[in-house]
N, C-alpha and C positions, 0 to 999 in steps of 0.2 A: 632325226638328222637326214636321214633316205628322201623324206617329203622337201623341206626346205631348202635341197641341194638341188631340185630338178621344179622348180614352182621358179615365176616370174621374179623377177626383184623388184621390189616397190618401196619407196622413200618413205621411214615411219620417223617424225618428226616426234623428240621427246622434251622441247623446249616447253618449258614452263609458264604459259600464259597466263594459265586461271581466267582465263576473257569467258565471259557469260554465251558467246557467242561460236566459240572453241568448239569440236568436235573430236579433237586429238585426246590423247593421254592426258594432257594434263590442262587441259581444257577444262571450266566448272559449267557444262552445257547441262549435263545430268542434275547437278546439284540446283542449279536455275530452275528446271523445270522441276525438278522434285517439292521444291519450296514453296512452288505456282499450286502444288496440288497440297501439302501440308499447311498453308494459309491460302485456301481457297477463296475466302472472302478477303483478302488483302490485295492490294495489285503490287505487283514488283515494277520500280520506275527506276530505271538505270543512271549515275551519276556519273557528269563527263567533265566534272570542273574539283578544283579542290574542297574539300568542304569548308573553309571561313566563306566561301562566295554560296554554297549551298546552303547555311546555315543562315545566311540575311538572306534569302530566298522561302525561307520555311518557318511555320510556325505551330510545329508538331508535337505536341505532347503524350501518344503514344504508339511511337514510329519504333522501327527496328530498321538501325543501319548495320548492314552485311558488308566486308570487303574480304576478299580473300586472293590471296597477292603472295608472292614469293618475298618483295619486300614492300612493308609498311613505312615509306618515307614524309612525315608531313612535316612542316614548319610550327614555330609556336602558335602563330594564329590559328594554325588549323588544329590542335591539340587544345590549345585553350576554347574554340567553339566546340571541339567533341564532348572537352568535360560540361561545360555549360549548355548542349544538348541533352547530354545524361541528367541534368541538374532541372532540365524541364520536364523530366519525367519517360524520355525514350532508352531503349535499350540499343546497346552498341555490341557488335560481334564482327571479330578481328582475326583471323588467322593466316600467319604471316611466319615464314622464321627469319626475319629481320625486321624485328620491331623499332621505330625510332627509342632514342636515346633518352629525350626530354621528356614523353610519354614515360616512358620504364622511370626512370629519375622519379616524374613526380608521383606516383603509384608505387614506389619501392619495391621494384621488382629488378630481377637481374635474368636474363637470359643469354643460355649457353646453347648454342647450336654450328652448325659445319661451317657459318663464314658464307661471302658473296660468291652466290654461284661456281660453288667447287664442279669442276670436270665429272661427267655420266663417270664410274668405274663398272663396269658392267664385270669384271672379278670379283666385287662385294655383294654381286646380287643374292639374295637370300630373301627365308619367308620371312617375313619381319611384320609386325602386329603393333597395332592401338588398342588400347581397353579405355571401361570406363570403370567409374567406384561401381561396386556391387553397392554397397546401399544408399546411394542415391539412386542409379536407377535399373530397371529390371533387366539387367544384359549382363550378363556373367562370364559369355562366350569372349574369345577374341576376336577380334576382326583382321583380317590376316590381307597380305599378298604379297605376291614376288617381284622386290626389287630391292633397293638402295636401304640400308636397315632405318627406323625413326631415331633417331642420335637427338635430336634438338629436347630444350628439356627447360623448368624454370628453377633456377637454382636458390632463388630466394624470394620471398614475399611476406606480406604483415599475414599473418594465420587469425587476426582477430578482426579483417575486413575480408580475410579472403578465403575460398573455399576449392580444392581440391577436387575434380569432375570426371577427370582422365586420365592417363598415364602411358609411356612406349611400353615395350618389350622389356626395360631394365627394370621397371617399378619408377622410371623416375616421373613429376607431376609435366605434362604438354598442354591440358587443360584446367583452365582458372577458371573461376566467378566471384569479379570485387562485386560490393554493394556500395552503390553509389547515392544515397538518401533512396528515393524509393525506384531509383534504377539500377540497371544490372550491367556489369562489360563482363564480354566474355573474352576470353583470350585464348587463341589456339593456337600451338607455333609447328604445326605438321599440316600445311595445306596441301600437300601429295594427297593425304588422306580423303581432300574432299575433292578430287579429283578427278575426272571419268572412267580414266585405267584402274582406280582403287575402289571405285563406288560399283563398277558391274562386276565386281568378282565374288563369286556364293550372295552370299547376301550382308556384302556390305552394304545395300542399297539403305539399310536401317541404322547407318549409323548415324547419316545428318539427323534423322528423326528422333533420335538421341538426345543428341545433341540441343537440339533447339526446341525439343519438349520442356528443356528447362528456362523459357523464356517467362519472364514474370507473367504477361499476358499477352491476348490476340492481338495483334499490331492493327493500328489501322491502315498501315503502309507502309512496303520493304523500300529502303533505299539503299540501291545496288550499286557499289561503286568500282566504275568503269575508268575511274585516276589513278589512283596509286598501285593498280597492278603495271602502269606503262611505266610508274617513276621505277628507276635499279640505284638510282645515288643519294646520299642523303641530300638535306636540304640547306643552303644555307641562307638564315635569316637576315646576317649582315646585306646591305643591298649595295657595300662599296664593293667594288673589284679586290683583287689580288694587289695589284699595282701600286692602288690607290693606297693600303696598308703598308705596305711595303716600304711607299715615299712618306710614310710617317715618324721611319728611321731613319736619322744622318746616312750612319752608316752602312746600314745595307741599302740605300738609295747609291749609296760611292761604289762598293761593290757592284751591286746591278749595271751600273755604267761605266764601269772598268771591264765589265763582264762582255759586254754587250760589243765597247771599242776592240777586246779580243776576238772576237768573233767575226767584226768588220775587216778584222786585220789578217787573219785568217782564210777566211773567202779572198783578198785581193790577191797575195802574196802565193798563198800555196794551195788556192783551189785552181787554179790552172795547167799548175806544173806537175800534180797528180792523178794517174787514174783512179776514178770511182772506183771503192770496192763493191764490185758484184753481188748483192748477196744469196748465200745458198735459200732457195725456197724449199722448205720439208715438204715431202711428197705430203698430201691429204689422206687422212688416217680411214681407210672401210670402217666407220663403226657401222655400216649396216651388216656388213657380214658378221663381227662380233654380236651384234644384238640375234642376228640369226641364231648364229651356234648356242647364245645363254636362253633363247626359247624352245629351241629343239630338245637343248639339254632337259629341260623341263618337262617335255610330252614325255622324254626316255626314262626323266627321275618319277612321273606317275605311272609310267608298263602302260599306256593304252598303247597298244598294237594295235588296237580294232580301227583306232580313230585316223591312224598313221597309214594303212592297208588302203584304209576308203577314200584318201586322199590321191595316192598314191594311182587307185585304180580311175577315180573319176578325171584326175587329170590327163590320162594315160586315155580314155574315152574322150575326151574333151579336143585333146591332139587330132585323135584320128578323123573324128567331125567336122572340127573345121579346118585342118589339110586335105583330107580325102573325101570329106561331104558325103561322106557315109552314115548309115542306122545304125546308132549300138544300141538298139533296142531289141535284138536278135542277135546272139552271138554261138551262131550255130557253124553248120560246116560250110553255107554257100559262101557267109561273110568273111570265115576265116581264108576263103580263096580267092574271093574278090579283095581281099585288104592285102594279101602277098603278093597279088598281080599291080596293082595300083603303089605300094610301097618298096615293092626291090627285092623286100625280106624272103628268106626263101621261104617254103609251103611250111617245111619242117619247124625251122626257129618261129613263124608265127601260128603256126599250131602250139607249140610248147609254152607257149607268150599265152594264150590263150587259156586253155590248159590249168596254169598256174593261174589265173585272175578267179576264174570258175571253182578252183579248189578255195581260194583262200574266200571266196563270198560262200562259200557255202556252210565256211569255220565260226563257232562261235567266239573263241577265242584263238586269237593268233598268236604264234610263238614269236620269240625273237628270230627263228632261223628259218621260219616262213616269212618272215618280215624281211630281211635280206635277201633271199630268194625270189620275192618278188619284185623286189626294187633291181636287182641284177638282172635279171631278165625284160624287166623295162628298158632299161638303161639302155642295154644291148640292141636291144629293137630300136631303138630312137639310134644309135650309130653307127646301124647296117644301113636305113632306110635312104632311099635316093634322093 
């Protein structure tokens, strides 16, 4: 907490992209290039239209289409090309936790998860873990990290097309594999998990490889789609309006336009004789400071001291550099008198600032009451100084 409270503030962006081209948390940059080196003789070609216009563009029979998306929104023609893609012999891999509806319908599956982009609660942050079956494949371990627990889960499916790959923290099934004649879909509904934030922590760097070890075979070509992670709403196939539906009933066509001359009547009469109510704007919530305090909480729930000391000391060097364009390369007695003439601090407090930095580098492990100690005595010097 001592490090985090005195280090710069910097915008950490936790929006959900999944874009191949992401660098963030939840960015699939890692997972893109990992795939690059796991089908080294495949090329990854990235897809920027829906796939029925992809699918009359292609005549692949043994391709591997990748999307992974917060939500999977496609229309029937693009669900009807998927399966009819599958049906020419490619494999398909989906992970998503809002999988379209018609898709689910015709595959008899049901999925249960949190709903359209529920709100960060950075109060429910916890470890929270994906596994996979132990004997399908050799990974026994969990794959762990600190955030939002995996809730999303498949509640139902045919067990006589479909096979069980995965599972959250509760035992419930997150990963499927239908058999499609002699193709395969896979179905993931935790794509946090294949995510930057989730993919560099220990070594979940091995779970894509997991995962897509169970590919029927070597693809001759990833298709990476760059669509359905920008759609967030579903799709609708009718291509009439609202309106146009609408004026298909007498009587909510009478309504609508009884509705409508209320409205007119309204604006003439008593939008003039009224002041506008003002409305209250809610201040804008710091979640950067909350995300602060659930990561600090984090270094304090593992006890490294050591790592929170060296933070703590190199920024504290870092300060004096480039305010005072000094050496801390020597932090002997001439520098301790040239740093209290040039900063204000008197001889004593930056001798004793000093002092304390040389004790705690010299410690292999540091206490918690050295750990305060030396954050208090930074602090101090950063609010004596001129």
């Amino acid at each position: 907490m001592a490090f985090f409270s005195c280090t710069k503030k910097t915008e950490l962006s936790l929006e959900e992209t999944f874009s191949y081209k992401d660098k963030k948390p939840f960015g699939t940059w890692v997972l893109h290039h990992h795939l690059g080196q796991l089908f080294h003789k495949s090329s990854i070609e990235p897809q920027t239209q829906k796939f029925n216009s992809v699918y009359e563009a292609i005549e692949d029979t043994a391709s591997l289409y990748v999307c992974v998306s917060k939500n999977y929104y496609a229309g029937r023609k693009d669900i009807d090309a998927l399966l009819n893609f599958m049906y020419d012999g490619n494999d398909v891999f989906i992970s998503a936790e809002n999988i379209d509806r018609h898709l689910l319908d015709t595959l008899g599956i049901t999925l249960r998860g949190s709903g359209l982009y529920p709100e960060v609660d950075f109060k429910s942050f916890t470890n929270t873990a994906v596994r996979l079956q132990p004997e399908r494949f050799d990974a026994r371990k969990a794959f762990i990290y600190y955030y939002e627990p995996f809730n999303n889960y498949f509640a139902r499916f045919d067990s006589s097309t479909t096979r069980v790959l995965g599972t959250n923290d509760y035992g419930k099934p997150n990963f499927l594999v239908l058999f499609w004649g002699k193709s395969r879909l896979y179905l993931h509904c935790e794509p946090r998990a294949l995510g930057n934030y989730f993919l560099l922590q220990q070594k979940n760097y091995t779970y894509p490889q997991h995962l897509f070890s169970y590919v029927s075979k070597t693809p001759e070509r990833i298709l990476w789609d760059d669509y359905y992670n920008k759609r967030h709403y579903p799709v609708n196939d009718d291509n009439s309006s609202g309106l146009a539906v609408l004026f298909k009933y007498p009587a909510l066509a009478n309504a609508f336009w009884l509705l409508l001359l209320l409205v007119v009547l309204y604006v003439l009469f008593e939008g003039k004789r009224r002041q506008r109510i003002v409305p209250v704007i809610p201040p804008n919530e710091n979640t950067t400071v909350a995300f602060t305090e659930t990561v600090s909480r984090l270094y304090l729930q593992k006890n490294n001291n050591r790592n929170i000391a060296d933070k703590i000391i190199l920024y504290f060097l870092e300060h004096i550099r480039s305010r005072y364009y000094l050496n801390t390369g020597n932090l002997d007695e001439n520098f301790t008198e040239l740093l209290s003439r040039k900063s204000g601090v008197s001889k004593e407090e930056t001798e004793k600032t000093m002092r304390i930095i040389e004790a705690v580098q010299q410690e292999a492990y540091v206490t918690d009451h050295q750990l305060l100690i030396l954050n208090h005595q930074t602090e101090k010097f950063y609010k004596k100084q001129s």
